[in-house]
N, C-alpha and C positions, 0 to 999 in steps of 0.2 A: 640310366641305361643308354639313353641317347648320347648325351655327350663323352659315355664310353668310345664312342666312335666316331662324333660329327662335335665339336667346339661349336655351340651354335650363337657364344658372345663374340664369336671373333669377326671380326671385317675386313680377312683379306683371303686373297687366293679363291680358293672354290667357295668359302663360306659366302664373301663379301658377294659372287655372282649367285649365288641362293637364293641370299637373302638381298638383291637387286630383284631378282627374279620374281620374288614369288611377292612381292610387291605390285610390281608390275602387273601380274595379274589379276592382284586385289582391288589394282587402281579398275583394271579392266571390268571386273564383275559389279566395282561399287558404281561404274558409270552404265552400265547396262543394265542393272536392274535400281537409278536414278529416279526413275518414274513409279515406281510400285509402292512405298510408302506415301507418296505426294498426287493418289489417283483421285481423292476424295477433293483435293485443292485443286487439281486440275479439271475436275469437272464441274464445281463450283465457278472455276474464273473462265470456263471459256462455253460454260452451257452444255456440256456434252450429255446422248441420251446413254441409260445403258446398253445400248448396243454397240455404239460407237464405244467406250470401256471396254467392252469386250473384245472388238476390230483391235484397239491398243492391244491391249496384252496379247492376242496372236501372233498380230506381226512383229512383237516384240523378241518371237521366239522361232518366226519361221525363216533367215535368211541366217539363221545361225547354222544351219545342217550344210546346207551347201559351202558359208564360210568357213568351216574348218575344215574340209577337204583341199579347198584354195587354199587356204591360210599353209596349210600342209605342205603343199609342193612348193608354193611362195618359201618359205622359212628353209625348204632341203634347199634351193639354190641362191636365196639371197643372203641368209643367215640369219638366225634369231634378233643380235645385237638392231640391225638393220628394221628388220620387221615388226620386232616389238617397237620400235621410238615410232615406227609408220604407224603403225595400229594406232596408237595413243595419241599421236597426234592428231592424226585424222578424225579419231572419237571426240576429242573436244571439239572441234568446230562442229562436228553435230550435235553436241551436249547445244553450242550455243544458240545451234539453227533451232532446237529443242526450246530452249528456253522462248525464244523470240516468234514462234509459230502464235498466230492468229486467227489462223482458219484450224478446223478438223483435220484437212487434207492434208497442210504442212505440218500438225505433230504426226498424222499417220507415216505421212513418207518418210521423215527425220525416223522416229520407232525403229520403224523398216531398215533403214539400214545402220542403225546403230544394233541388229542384231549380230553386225560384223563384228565387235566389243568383245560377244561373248565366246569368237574362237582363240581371242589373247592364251588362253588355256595351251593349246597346242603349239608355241613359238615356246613357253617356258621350258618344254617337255624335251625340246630338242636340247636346248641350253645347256640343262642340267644333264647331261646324259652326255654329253661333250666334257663336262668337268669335274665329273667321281667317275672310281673307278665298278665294276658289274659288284664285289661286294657291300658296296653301299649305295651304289641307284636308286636302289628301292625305297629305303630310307629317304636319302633327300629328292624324289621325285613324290614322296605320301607329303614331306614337309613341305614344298612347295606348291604341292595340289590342293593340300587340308590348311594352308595358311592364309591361302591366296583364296579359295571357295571362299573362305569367309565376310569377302568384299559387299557380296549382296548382304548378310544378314548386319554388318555395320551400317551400310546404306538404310537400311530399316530404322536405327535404331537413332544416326546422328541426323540424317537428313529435317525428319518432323520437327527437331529442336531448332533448327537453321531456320523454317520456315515461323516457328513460337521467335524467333531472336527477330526477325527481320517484319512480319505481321505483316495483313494487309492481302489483298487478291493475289498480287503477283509475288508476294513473298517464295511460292513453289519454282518462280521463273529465275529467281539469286542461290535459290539451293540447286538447282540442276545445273545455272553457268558455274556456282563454284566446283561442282564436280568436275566441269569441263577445265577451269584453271587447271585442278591440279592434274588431270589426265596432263596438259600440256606441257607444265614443267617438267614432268617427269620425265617426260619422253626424251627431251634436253639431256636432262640429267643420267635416264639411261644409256645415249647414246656414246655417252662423253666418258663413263663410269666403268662399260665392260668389254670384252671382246670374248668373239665367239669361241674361240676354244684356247687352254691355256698356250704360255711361249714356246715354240716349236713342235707344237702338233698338227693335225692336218684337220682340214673339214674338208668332209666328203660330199660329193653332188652327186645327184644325182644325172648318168650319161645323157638321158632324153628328159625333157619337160613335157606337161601334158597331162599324164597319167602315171601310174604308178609302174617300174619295172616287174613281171613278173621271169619265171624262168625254165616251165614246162607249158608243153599244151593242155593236161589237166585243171593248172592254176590258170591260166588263161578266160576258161568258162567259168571258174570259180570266180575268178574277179567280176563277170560280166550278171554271175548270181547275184553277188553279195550288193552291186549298186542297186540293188530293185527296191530295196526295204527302205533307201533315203530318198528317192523318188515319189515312192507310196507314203511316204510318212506326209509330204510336202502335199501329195493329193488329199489327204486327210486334211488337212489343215483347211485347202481349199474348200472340202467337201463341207467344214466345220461353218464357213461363212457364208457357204451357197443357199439354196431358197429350201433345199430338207431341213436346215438346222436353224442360223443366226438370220437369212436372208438378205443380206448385206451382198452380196452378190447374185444377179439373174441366172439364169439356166446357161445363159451363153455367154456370160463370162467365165462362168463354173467350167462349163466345157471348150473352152479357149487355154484357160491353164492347164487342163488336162492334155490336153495337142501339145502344149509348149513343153510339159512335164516331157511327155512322151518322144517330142524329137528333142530335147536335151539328152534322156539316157540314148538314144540311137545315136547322137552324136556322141556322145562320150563312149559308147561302145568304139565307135570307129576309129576315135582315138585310142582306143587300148591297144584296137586292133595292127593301127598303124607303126607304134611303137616296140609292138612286142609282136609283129610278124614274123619274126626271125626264130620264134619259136619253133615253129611248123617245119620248117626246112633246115635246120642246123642246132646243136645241142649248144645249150651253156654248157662254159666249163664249170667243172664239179667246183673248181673255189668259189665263183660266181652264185651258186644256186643258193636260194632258202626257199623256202616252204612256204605258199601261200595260205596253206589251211590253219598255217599258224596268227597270219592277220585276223582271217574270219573266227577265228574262236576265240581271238583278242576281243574283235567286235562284240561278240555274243556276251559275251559275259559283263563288258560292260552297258550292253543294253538293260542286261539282266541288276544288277550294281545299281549303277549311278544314273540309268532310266527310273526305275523302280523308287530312287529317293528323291528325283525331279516328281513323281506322278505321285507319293506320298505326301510329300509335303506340302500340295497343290489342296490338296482334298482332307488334309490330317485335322485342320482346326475347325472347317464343318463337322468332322465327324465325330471329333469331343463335344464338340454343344450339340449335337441331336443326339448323341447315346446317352451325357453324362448328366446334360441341361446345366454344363457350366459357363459364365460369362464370355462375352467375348475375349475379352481381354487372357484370362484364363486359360480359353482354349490356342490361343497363337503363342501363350509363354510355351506349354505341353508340345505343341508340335515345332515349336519352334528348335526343341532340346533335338528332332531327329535332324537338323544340319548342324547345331553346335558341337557333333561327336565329330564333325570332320578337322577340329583343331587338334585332335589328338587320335584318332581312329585311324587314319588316313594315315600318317605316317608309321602309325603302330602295325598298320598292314604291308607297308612297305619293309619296312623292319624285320617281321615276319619272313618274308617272303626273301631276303637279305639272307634269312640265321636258317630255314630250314628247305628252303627249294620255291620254287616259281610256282611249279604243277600243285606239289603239296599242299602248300598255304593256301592257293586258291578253291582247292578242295574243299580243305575243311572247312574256310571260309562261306562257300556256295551251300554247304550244307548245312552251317548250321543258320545261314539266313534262310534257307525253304521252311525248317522249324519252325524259325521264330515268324516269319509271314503266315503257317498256317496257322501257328497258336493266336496269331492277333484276329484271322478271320472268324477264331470263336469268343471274339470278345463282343460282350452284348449289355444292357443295362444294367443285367444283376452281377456283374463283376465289381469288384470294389476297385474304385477309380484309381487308388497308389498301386495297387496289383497289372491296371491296364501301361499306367503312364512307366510299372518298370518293365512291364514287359518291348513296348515301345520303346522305351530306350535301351535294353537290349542288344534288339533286332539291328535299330540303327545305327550302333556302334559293329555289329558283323556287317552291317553292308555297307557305310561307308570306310572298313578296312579292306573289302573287296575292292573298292573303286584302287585303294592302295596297290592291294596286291597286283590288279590286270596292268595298270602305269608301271610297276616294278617290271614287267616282261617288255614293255613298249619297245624302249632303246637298245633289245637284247636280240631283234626280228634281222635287219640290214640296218648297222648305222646312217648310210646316207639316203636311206629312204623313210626315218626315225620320224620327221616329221609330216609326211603322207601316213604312217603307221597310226598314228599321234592322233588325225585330223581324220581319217576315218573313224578311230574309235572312238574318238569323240559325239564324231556326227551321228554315232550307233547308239550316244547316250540321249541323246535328243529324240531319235527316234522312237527306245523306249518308253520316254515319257509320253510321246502322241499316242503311241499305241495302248498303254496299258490305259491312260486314262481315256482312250474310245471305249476301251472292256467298259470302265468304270459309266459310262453315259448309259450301258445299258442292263447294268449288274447289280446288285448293292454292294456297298462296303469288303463286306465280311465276303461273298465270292468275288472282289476285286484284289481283295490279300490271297486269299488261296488257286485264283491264275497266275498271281503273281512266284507265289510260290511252285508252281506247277512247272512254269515259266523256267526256274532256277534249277529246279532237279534236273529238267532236259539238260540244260546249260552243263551244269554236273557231271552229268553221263557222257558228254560229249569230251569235255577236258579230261575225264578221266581214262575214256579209251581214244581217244584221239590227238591230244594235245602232248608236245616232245618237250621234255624239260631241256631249257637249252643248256649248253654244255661245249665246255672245251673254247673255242675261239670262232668268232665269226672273222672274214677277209676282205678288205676293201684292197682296191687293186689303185696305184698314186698315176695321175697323167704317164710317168716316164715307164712304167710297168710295173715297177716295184710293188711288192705284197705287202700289204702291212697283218699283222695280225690282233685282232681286238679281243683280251679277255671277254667272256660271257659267264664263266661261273668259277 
């Protein structure tokens, strides 16, 4: 059925920028999550306690929310071609500073801002939306979401072997610089390889930098709502290191990043404000407008989505060896099958949402993941384990088709704002996963699935009377005035 529509052996034209693409951002995931199969060798060669383990993986996930919002506006005015070879580049030399760290501090800070890596996601999203046309978007933005997702779970899988090929303490420090080669060639090779949109079309910018354009005074406060929940997510993170939780942090650092948190969003508000002042006193023209509450319900639902399978998978192999008392080993193959449906889910939701409607797909999708999240919350020790791991795998083929379907609407909002689109909803996946696994610090399991679930129906109810299937043609307006008009469905 795919290649009814998309050649996906072929190497030129749109395919060849695809399948560059979604590379690229498999190289991105496989060098960001570089460190997570290699944490046992790395606290072995450098002494680390488990708390400091724990500082790791944090920070390995908290400058990722802010970089995909940058990554966003970066990408609508510099172009993908440009930004991706930037990203990758720049991830290798800290793969290498990774490697070569000798204190705590220098893998901490390296971590830290190798969570830049993981907004690569949002530079493919514009790409690919510059080169099919709206009935197949959907399609090659699941293929290049669900091909390229899969960067982390190879990183799992080849990285330990590198570290068995090479032996020895630092053998973890040759698996992580070879991550970083190839992050670098690539970047080369990407830069040399594509351009941002096919011969003789346009890419659109967007007018102001800064913030994202909106086009009434209602979306205006809208916008200034919807930054609260990636602000708070990052205080959570804080809150998670400070002296109530990990205490890796004093009371007055805790409360220093909270000040810093807090005049960032007042400065980012006043950036919105500055940009989109022109609200208050004068109308956009009717070509000009879209609808901001259509970003915010993008956001939602992929908090709901692809939060939900960051914060499952997180927790999924503990909670096969305490329900089922299966091996270790055992319970990471089990949970590991809810990211391997994003090779095929992820695009099949794209597809979906391609053959019968935007709104539609995402429906049925939303609902039939609240299902299957609350049938998992009744799973317990007397369930037979083949009945738990299918209903598990189920679940995680409707929510990672969701992650599909909300990407199939991304580049369908304003093209030239597609990667601010992109890089919010992104950062609203990341959020998810802080927030649902805060529920989980204080819940069990089983009422962790059924917030989560709870979580999804809201989501549900809101796309289903709120959200506008789009339709007809969105307008970008060329430097000399000229209208152009861009299919949407």
């Amino acid at each position: 059925m795919l290649e009814a529509k998309l050649n996906l052996i072929s190497l030129k034209g749109k395919m060849k920028i695809l399948h560059m693409s979604w590379i690229a951002f498999f190289l991105s995931f496989y060098v960001w999550f570089n460190h997570a199969p290699l944490l046992a060798s790395i606290r072995e060669s450098m002494g680390l306690s488990d708390q400091e383990v724990k500082v790791i993986l944090i920070l390995n996930v908290a400058l990722t929310i802010p970089a995909r919002v940058i990554i966003g506006m970066l990408v609508d005015k510099y172009g993908p071609r440009r930004m991706y070879s930037a990203l990758l580049f720049i991830s290798s030399f800290l793969c290498f500073s990774f490697a070569m760290a000798d204190t705590f501090e220098q893998l901490a800070i390296t971590r830290f801002l190798l969570g830049f890596a993981g907004a690569g996601f949002v530079i493919g999203i514009r790409m690919v939306s510059e080169w099919f046309p709206a009935k197949e978007v959907g399609l090659a933005e699941g293929i290049y979401g669900g091909w390229g997702n899969f960067g982390s779970a190879t990183a799992s899988m080849t990285l330990p072997l590198i570290v068995l090929f090479f032996g020895g303490e630092n053998a973890w420090r040759y698996a992580v610089g070879m991550t970083g080669i190839l992050s670098l060639v690539f970047s080369v090779i990407y830069f040399f390889s594509v351009t941002d949109t096919p011969k003789g079309s346009t890419y659109f910018k967007p007018k102001k930098n800064g913030a994202m354009e909106i086009t009434s005074p209602g979306d205006f406060f809208l916008y200034l709502l919807v930054n609260i929940p990636m602000c708070a997510a990052l205080a959570v993170l804080a809150w998670k290191l400070g002296p109530a939780n990990l205490g890796l942090l004093s009371a007055t650092a805790t409360t220093i990043i909270y000040l810093i948190l807090t005049g960032i969003y007042a400065f980012q508000s006043l950036r919105i404000y500055q940009i989109n002042k022109h609200v208050f006193s004068e109308s956009v023209p009717k070509i000009e407008q879209y609808k901001f509450k259509q970003v915010a319900i993008i956001n939602l639902s992929y908090l709901v989505t692809f939060g939900s399978e960051l914060a499952v998978v997180s927790m999924l192999p503990l909670f096969f060896l305490d329900t089922f008392g299966v091996s270790l080993t055992t319970a990471g193959l089990l949970a590991g099958s809810f990211s391997f449906t994003n090779l095929f889910a992820r695009p099949m939701g794209g597809y979906l949402s391609d053959r019968i409607g935007r709104k539609r797909s995402l429906v049925l999708l939303l609902a039939g993941l609240s299902v299957g999240y609350f049938l998992m919350g009744r799973i317990n020790a007397s369930w037979p384990l083949g009945l738990a791991v299918l209903l598990t795998f189920s679940c995680a083929t409707l929510v990672t088709s969701g992650n599909g379907a909300v990407f199939a609407m991304v580049p369908l909002i304003k093209r030239r704002l597609t990667g601010q689109v992109a890089g919010m909803a992104g950062a609203y996946g990341n959020v998810g996963a802080v927030s649902f696994l805060t529920v989980l610090s204080f819940v069990s399991p089983q009422t962790f699935f059924v917030v989560i679930a709870a979580a999804a129906v809201l989501t549900l109810l809101i796309v289903l009377f709120f959200f506008e299937e789009p339709a007809g043609h969105m307008a970008e307006v060329l430097p000399d005035g000229t209208v152009q008009m861009i299919e949407v469905s």
